[in-house]
N, C-alpha and C positions, 0 to 999 in steps of 0.2 A: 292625547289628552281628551278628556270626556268633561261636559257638565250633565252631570244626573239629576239634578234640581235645581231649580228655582225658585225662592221664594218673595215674594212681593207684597209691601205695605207701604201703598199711598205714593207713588211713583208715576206721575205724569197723571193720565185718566186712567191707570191702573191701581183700584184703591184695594184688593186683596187678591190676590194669587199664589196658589201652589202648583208647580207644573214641574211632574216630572219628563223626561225629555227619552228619546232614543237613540244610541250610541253611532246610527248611523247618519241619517236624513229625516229630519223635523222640518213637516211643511206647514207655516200658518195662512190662512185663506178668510178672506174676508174682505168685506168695502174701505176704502180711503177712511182716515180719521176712528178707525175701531179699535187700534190699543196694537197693531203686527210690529208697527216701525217701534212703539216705546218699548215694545219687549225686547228687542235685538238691541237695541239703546240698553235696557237695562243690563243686558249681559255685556256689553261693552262697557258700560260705569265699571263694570267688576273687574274687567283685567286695566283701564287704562283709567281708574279711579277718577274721571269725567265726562260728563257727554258727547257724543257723536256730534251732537247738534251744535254743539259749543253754546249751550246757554247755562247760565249761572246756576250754583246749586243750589241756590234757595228757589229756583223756577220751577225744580225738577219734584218739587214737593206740590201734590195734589191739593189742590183749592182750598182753602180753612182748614186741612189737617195741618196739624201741632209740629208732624214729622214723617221721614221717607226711611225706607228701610228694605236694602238688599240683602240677600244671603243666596249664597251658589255651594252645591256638593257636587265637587269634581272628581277625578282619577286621573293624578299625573304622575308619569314613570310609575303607575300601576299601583300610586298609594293612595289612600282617599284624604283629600283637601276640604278645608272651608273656610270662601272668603265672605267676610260683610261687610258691609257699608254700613252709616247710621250718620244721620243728619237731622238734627232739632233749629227751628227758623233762630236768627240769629246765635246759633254757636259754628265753632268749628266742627267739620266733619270726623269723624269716627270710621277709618279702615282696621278689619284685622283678617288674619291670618291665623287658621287654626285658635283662633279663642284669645290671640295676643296681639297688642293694637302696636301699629309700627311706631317708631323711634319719629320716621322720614316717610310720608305717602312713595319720594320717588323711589325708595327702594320695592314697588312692588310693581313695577313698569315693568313688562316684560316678562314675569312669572309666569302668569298665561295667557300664551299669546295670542294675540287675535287678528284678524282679515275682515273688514267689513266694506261690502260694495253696496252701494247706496247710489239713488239719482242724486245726489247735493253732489258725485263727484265729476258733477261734468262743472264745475268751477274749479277742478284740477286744470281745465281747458281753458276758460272763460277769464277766471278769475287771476287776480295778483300773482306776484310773487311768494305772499306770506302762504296761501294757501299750499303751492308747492312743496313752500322749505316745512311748511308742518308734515306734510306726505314723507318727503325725507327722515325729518327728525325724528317722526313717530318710528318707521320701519327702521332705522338705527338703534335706537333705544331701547328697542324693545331685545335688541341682543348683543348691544354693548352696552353696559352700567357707565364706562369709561366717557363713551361718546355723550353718554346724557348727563355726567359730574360737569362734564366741558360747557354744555349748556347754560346748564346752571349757573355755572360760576362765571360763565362770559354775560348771560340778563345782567348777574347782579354789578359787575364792571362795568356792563355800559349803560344801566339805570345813572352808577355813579358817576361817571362821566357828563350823563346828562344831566342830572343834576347844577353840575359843575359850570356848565353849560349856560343852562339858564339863571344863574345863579351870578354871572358874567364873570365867575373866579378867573384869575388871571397867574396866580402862581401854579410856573411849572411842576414844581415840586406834586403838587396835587394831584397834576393831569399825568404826570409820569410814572405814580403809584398805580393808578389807576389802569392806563394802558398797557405797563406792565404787567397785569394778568389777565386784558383783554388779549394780549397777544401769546400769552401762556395757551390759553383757553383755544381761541382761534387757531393754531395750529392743530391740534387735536382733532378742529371741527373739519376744518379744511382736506386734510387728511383722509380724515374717515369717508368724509359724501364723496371726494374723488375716486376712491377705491370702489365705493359700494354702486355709486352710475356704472363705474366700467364694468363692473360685475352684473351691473342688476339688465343693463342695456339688452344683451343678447338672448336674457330670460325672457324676455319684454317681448321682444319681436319676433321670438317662436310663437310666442302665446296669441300676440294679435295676428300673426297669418296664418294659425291654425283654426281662429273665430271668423276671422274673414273669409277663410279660404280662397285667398289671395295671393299666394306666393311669389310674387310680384309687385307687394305693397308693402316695402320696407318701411319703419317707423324707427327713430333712434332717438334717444334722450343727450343734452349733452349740459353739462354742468356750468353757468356761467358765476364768477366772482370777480371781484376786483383782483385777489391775490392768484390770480391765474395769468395775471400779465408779467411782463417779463421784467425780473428783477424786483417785485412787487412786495413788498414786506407790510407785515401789520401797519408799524410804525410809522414808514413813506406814506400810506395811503390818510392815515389819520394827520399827519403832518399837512399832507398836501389838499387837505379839505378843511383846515383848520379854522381860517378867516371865515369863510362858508358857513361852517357849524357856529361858530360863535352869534353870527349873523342870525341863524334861523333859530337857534337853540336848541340843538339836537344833533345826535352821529348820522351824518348822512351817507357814507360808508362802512362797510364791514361785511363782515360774514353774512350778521343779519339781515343783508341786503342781496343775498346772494338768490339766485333764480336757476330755472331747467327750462333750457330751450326745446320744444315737444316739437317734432318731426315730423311729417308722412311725407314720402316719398320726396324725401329734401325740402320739403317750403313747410314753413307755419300748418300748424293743423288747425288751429283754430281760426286760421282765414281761408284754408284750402278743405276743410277737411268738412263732408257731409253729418248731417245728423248718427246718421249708423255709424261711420266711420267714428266720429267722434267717440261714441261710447262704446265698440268696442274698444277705443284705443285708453278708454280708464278702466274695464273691465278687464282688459290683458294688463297693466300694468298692477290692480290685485294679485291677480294669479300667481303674477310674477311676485310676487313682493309677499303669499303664500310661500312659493316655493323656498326664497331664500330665507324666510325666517326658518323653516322646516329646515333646512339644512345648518343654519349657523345654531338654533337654540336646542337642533335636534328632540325637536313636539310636532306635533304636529298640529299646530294652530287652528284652533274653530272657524269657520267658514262660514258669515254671515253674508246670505244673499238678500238685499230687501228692494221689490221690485224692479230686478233687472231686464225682465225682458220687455219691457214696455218700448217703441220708439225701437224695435229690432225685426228685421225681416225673417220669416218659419228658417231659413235656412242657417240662420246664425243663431238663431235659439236652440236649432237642434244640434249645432254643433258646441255650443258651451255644455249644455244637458250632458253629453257624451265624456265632456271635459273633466264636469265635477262630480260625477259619478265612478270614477275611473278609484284607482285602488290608492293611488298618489292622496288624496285625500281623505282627511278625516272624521269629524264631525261636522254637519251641515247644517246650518237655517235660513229655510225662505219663505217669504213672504210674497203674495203675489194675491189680484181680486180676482185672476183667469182660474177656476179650476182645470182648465184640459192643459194647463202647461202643468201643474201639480199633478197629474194622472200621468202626462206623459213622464214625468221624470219617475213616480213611483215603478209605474209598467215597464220600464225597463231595467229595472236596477235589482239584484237580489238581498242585499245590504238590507237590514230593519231598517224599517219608518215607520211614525208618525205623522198622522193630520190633524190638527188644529181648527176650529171653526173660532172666528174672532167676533165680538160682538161689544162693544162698550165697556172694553178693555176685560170681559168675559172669557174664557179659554176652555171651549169644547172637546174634549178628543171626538176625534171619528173612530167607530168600529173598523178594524182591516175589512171587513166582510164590505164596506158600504163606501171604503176611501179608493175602489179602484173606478 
């Protein structure tokens, strides 16, 4: 899968753009704050119809413009696509596909898939739980519709729940509608993340001892729930927290409370684990989480790199360079304010590229003659 254009109106400090892209490795180069991260952001609004950044859609609309407005020309399974976006300050947003606006936004999760590695995700480390299961739930979704109906339908069960909740409703009847399609829903959820840790683990930990090169610094993910314990059912767990919840007013168990205990070398990574260490080990958990969407939605998913090597030792930059370069992936974008990490990856690689000069959300190409 290819994006051949982009077009851009009034999107963050990017108030017009057209930028056609190259089929290999697109590199943009420029100072902090010039418009590289909203670009890559903007190409992620387009497959995951919201921001990277998680800020609201009427943010993402440039200062006293009226309105924001995406459009991307792709090549998927080698036919030509077009998705847009369209957003006026208070309406709902506007997704379509080839010219026809969806029914359901969720139905377009996943279409074109995408990998974005960013500094926000050393809060994979740092941060909650909720950050994790989003990690999860995005890289399921994106290649099971099934795993993301489950989602859906378990929010709107335990909105209702909660509701019920604070509401101090006390008829069973209510709460037993209710949990009966949280427990529908939650099995499915359940299910899926277990399968997909055991699967995604051992991708995970080629990837970071091949960045570390380390081969002696195992890293392992492991899935924690409440319905992972033994005899553990939807319904016991919501029974057995029931006084609790009524108390606080809200489900304080579930799925949606579920976490991933992150690894190095047996202990916590995020109390044992160095600055490097650290992010190589969410930079391999990308890769890895490239890999398997490339396999289960067979695309090969766009590759957004936005300042990664910052906070990495020459030896571990030279070996992800070697990584993403390699034939295994497809289309690439990065951003970076070093030029000699963008030369070194152009200089070794035969694959087309382009260079980008970023300026006030400005988009320069460089001549090949003058981007080596």
């Amino acid at each position: 899968m290819q994006l051949l254009q982009l077009t851009i109106h009034n999107f963050k400090n990017i108030p017009e753009a057209s930028i056609t892209f190259s089929p290999g490795i697109n590199c943009l180069l420029g100072d902090n704050g010039m418009g590289k991260s909203n670009l890559l952001d903007a190409i992620y609004y387009l497959s995951f119809c919201r921001s990277f950044s998680g800020q609201s859609d009427s943010a993402l609309i440039t200062s006293d413009a009226p309105f924001m407005m995406l459009k991307g020309e792709y090549i998927r399974r080698g036919v030509p696509e077009e998705v847009s976006a369209g957003l006026t300050r208070g309406r709902r947003k506007s997704f379509k596909r080839k010219g026809k606006e969806y029914d359901r936004i969720s139905a377009h999760i996943g279409q074109f898939p995408l990998v974005m590695v960013s500094p926000h995700d050393s809060f994979l480390i740092t941060g909650t739980g909720e950050e994790r299961r989003r990690l999860v739930d995005m890289v399921i979704s994106q290649a099971d519709p099934v795993y993301l109906d489950a989602l859906i339908r378990y929010a709107r069960a335990l909105e209702q729940r909660n509701k019920l909740l604070r509401a101090h409703v006390v008829d069973p009847a209510l709460y037993s509608a209710v949990e009966m399609s949280m427990t529908m829903a939650s099995t499915v959820i359940h299910d899926r993340r277990t399968a997909w840790v055991n699967r995604f683990s051992s991708i995970f930990d080629g990837y970071y001892r091949a960045i570390s090169g380390r081969p002696d610094e195992p890293v392992s993910l492991t899935y924690v729930s409440h319905l992972n314990d033994p005899g553990a059912t939807v319904q016991s767990i919501l029974d057995s927290a029931r006084r609790h919840d009524e108390a606080v007013g809200y489900t304080s168990v579930g799925v949606h409370r579920d976490d991933l205990r992150m690894s190095l070398n047996g202990m916590d990574v995020r109390r044992t684990g160095s600055q490097g260490q650290c992010k190589t080990f969410t930079i391999a958990m990308r890769l890895a989480q490239y890999d398997f969407l490339a396999e289960t939605t067979n695309l090969r998913p766009l590759l957004l790199l936005d300042d990664i090597f910052d906070k990495l030792d020459a030896s571990r930059v030279e070996r992800i360079v070697d990584i993403v370069r390699s034939d295994k992936f497809g289309q690439i974008f990065i951003t970076d304010t070093n030029r000699d990490h963008l030369d070194s990856i152009m200089s070794h690689t035969s694959d087309p590229y382009s260079l980008f000069t970023v300026h006030e959300g400005i988009f320069t190409p460089v001549p090949h003659n003058e981007a080596r």
